[in-house]
C-alpha positions in Angstrom: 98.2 149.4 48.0 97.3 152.4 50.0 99.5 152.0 52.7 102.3 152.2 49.4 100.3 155.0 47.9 100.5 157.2 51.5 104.3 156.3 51.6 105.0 157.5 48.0 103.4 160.8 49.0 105.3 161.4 52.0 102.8 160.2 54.6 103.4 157.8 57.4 101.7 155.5 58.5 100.0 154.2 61.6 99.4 150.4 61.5 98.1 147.5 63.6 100.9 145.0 64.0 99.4 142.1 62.1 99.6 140.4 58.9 101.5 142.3 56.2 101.7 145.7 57.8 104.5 144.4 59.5 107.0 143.7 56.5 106.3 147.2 55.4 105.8 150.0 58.6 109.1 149.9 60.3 108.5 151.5 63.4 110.0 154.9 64.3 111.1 154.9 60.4 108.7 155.2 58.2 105.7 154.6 60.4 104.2 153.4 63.8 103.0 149.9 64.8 99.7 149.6 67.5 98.8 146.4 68.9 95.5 144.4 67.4 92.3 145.4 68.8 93.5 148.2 71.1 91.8 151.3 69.6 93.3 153.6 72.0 97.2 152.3 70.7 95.5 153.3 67.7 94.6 157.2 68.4 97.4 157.6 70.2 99.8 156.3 67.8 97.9 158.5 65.2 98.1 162.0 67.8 101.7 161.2 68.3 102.1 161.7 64.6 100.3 165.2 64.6 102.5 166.3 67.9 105.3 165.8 66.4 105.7 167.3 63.4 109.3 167.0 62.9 109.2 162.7 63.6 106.5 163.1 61.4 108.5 164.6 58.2 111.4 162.1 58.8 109.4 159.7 58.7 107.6 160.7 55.7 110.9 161.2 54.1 111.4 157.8 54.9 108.4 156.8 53.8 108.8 158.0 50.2 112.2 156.7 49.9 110.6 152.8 51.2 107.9 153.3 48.6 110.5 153.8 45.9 111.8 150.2 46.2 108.0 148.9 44.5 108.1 152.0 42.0 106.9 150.2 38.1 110.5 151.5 37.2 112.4 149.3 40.1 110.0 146.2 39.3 110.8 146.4 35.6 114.7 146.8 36.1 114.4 144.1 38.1 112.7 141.9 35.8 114.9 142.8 33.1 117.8 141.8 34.8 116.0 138.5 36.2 114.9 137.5 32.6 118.6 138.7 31.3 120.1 136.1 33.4 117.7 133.5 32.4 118.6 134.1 29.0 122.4 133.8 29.4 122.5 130.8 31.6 120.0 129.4 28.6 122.6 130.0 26.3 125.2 128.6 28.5 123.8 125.3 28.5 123.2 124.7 24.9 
């Protein structure tokens, strides 16, 4: 949820490369991935971010567009047209 939460504001994000993290941060995109348990991948993913400020805004651009995709308003279209369907193919078998 915060990982989402940073993107929709612009932010990137520096992640370890594990678990879920992985579907979302796509690395030099919208984000940067650091190996598990290396603290220093860590700090200097996250100083790479702050030295590079213009990385740093595409990637938040990025960011904010990614975030969009799980915006309430993109869910709920979606579900619309899922439960739409249903209904027709419903109607086409009675």
């Amino acid at each position: 949820m915060a990982l989402m939460q940073a993107f929709a504001c612009g932010i990137p994000a520096v992640g370890v490369a594990s678990r879920a993290l992985v579907e979302y941060i796509h690395p030099q995109e919208n984000g940067l991935l650091v190996p598990p348990d290396d603290p220093n991948a860590l700090a200097e993913g996250i100083i790479e971010l702050f030295s590079n400020p213009t990385c740093t805004q595409e990637m938040g651009k990025n960011a904010r567009k990614y975030a969009q995709i799980f915006s309430s308003a993109t869910i709920a279209t979606i579900w619309q047209q899922r439960y739409q369907e249903i209904v027709r193919n419903c109607r086409k078998n009675m």
